[in-house]
N, C-alpha and C positions, 0 to 999 in steps of 0.2 A: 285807458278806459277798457273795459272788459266787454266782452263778447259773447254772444250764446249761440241758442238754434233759435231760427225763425219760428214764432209759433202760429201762423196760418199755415191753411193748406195752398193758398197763392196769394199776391199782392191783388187778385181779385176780391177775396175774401176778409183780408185787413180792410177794404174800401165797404164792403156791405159792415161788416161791424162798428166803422167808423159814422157811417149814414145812418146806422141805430142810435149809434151817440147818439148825434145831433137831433136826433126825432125825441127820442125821448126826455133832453134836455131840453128842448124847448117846450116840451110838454107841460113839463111842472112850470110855467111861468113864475122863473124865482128869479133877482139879479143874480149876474156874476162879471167878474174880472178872470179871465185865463192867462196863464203865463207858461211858457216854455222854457225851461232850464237845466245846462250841464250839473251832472252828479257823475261820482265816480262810477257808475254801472250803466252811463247811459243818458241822452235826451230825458227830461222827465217832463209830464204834463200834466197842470195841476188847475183844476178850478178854487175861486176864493169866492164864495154864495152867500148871499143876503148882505147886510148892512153894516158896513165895516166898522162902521164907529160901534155896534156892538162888540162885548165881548166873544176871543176868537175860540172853538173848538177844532178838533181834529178828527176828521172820522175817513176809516181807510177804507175801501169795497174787501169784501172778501177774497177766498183765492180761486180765481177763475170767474171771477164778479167782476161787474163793470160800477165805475162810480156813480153815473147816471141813476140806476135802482138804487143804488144806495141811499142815495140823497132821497130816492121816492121815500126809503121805510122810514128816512130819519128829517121828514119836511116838518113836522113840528115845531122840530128843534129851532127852527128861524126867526120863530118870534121871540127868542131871546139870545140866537148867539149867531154869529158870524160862523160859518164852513169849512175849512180847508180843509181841501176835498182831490188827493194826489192818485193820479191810475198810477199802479203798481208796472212799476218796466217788467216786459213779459207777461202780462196778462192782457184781458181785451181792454181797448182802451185807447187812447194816442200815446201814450208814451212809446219807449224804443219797445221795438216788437222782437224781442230779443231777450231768451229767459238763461240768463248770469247772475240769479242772486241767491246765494246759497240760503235757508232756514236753519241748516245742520250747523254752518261758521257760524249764526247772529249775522248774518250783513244786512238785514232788514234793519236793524236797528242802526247800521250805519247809513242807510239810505234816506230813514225817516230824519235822521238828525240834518241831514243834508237840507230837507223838504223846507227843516220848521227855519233852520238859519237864511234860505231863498225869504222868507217874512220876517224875519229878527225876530224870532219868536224864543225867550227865553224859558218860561215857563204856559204849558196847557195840558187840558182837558183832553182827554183821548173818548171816542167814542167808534167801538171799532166791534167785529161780529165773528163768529167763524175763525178762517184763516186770519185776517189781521187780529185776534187775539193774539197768535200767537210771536204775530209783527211786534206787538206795540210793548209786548214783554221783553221782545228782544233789545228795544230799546232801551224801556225800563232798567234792564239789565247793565246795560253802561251809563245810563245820565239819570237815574232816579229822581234826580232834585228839579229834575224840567218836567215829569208828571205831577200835573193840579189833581188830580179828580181821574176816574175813568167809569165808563160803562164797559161792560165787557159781555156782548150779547150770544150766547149760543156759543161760549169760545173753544177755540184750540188751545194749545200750549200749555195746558192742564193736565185734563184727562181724557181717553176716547174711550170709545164703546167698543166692543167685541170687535173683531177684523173679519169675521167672516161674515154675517150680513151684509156690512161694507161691502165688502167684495161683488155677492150675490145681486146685491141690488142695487150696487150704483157701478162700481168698478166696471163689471162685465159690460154692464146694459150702455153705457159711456165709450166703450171700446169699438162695440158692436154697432154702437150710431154710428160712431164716425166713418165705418164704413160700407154701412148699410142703413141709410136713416128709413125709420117705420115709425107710422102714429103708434102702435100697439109699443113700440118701446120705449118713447117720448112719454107716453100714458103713464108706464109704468115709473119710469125717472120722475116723476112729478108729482106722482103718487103717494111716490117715498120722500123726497123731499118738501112737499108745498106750494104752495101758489096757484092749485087747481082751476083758481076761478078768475084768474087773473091773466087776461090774452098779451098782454105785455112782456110777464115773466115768459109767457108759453114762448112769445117769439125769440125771447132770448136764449131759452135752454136749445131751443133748434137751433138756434144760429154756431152756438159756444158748441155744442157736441157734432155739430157736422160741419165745421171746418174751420177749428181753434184746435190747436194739441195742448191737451189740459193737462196742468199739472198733479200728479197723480202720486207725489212724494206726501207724506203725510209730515204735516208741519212740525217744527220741535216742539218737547216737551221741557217746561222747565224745572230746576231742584231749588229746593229752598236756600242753598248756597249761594246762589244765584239771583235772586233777588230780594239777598238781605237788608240792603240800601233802602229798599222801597215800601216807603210806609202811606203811600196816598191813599186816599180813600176809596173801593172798590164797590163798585156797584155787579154782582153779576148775575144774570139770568141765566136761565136756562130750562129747557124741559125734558121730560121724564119718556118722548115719545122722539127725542131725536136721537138719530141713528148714528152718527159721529161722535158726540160729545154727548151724553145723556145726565141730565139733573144728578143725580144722584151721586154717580162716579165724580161729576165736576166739582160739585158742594165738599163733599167729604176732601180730596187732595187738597183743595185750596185751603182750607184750616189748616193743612197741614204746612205750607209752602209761602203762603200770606202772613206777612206780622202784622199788617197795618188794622187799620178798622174795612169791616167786610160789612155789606148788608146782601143778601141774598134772594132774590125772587123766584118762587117758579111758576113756569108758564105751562098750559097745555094746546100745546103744535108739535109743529113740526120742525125740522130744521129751517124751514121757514117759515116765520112767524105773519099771521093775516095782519089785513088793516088795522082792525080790532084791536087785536096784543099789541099792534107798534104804537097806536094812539095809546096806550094806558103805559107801555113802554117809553115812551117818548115825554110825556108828563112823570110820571116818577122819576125819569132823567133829570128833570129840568129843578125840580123837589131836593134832589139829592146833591147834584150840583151847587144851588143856590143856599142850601142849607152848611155848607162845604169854604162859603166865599167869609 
C-alpha cells in the first residue's frame, strides 16, 4: 500500500474537519450507508445516499473538496438516483489523510475502479465537478465500457484558463492563509471563486486554507488518444467567468478530444455555481441522463 505526506497541519485539525463532516452531513437530512474499505493507496471512505433500490450514480467532491458540499450542490439528484459518494484519500474527508495518488500516472482512475467494484458496480453514471473531471477521465481512460452517461461540471482534464490569474488570485492568497489567516483574504478567495452568500462554504474555505495542505498540482490534461474508447454521452457545463477552466477554452478542446455525443451548457458563475444554477443544473442532469437510459 502506498504512502504520502500527511495533509493537516496536526491530527488536531484532521478532528475539526472531520466534525465539519458530520455537521453538515447531517444537515442535509438525506439516508446513507457508510462503508470503509482497503484500496491499493489507502483506507477509503465512501458514503452510499438516498434510496438504494434506485438507480446508482457516482459523483466525486472536487480537489480539496469535501463530499459533504458536494452532495449539498448535487441533493436534487436524489429523487431519482442513489449516491456513491467516495472522499478522495488525501483530501478533507475520512478517508486515509495521506496524499499518494498521482493525476500525472492516471491512478485516480485506478482508485475509482477499486471504489465502484467495493459495490459491484459494472457499469455508471459519473457525476463529477472540477478536479474529479479530470478523476473520472482518468478512469474513462482505462474502462470506457463502465461509463453510462456523465455530467462533467466546471471541469478539469480539458482545458484551463491562463496561469497567471490562477496564481494572483488563488495560488498566492491560499498560501498566504495558511499562514496568516485574515477576513480580508478569505474575502478575496471567495470572491474569486463563489459561494459569497453561503456561511457553510465560508466555513469550509477557512477551515481547508488554514489547516489542510492543499493540493496545488494542477490536474492532468487529457489527448484524444487517450480516450478514444469513450463514446458515452457527455453532458458538460461550464462558465465563461471561471477562473480555472473557462467556457470557452473547455467547449472548443472537447470537440476536439470527445467522439461521442457532447451536449454543452453555459452557465454564468463562478467556479462555483449558486443554488440557482445547481437546481436548473441538476434537472437537465436528470433530462439528460434519463433521455440516455
Amino acid at each position: 500500500m502506498k504512502t504520502g505526506k500527511f495533509v493537516y497541519k496536526s491530527e488536531d485539525a484532521m478532528k475539526k474537519m472531520h466534525d465539519f463532516y458530520d455537521r453538515t452531513l447531517a444537515s442535509l437530512n438525506v439516508s446513507y450507508t457508510e462503508s470503509y474499505f482497503d484500496t491499493s493507496f489507502g483506507e477509503t471512505h465512501c458514503l452510499c445516499v438516498g434510496d438504494e433500490n434506485k438507480p446508482k450514480i457516482c459523483s466525486i467532491h472536487g480537489g480539496n473538496g469535501i463530499t459533504t458540499l458536494n452532495l449539498k450542490l448535487f441533493l436534487p439528484l436524489l429523487s431519482r438516483y442513489c449516491i456513491i459518494a467516495p472522499d478522495v484519500i488525501g483530501m478533507p474527508g475520512k478517508s486515509d489523510p495521506y496524499r499518494n495518488i498521482s493525476s500525472k500516472k492516471d491512478e485516480y482512475g485506478l482508485w475509482i475502479k477499486e471504489v465502484l467494484d467495493h459495490y459491484g458496480v459494472e457499469k455508471i453514471s459519473f457525476v463529477v465537478s472540477s478536479y474529479s473531471a479530470s478523476m473520472m477521465l482518468s478512469f474513462a481512460k482505462y474502462h470506457p465500457e463502465m461509463v453510462d452517461s456523465s455530467l462533467l461540471l466546471v471541469p478539469s482534464g480539458i482545458a484551463h484558463g491562463p496561469f497567471a490569474p490562477m496564481i494572483g488570485k488563488m495560488i498566492v492568497p491560499f498560501v498566504k492563509y495558511y499562514f496568516k489567516p485574515s477576513k480580508d483574504t478569505l474575502d478575496a478567495v471567495i470572491d474569486t471563486l463563489g459561494g459569497e452568500s453561503d456561511d457553510t462554504w465560508r466555513e469550509f474555505f477557512d477551515l481547508m486554507m488554514s489547516s489542510y495542505k492543499m493540493e496545488l498540482k494542477a490536474p492532468k490534461e487529457y489527448q484524444k488518444e487517450e480516450l478514444s474508447e469513450l463514446d458515452a454521452p457527455l453532458l458538460i457545463v461550464a462558465s465563461v467567468n471561471d477562473i480555472f477552466f473557462p467556457a470557452d477554452r473547455v467547449f472548443s478542446r472537447s470537440k476536439e478530444i470527445f467522439k461521442g455525443n457532447i451536449t454543452f451548457a453555459k452557465i454564468d458563475s463562478k467556479h462555483l455555481p449558486g443554488k440557482e444554477a445547481m437546481d436548473d443544473i441538476c434537472a437537465q442532469t436528470i433530462d439528460f441522463f434519463e433521455k440516455d437510459i
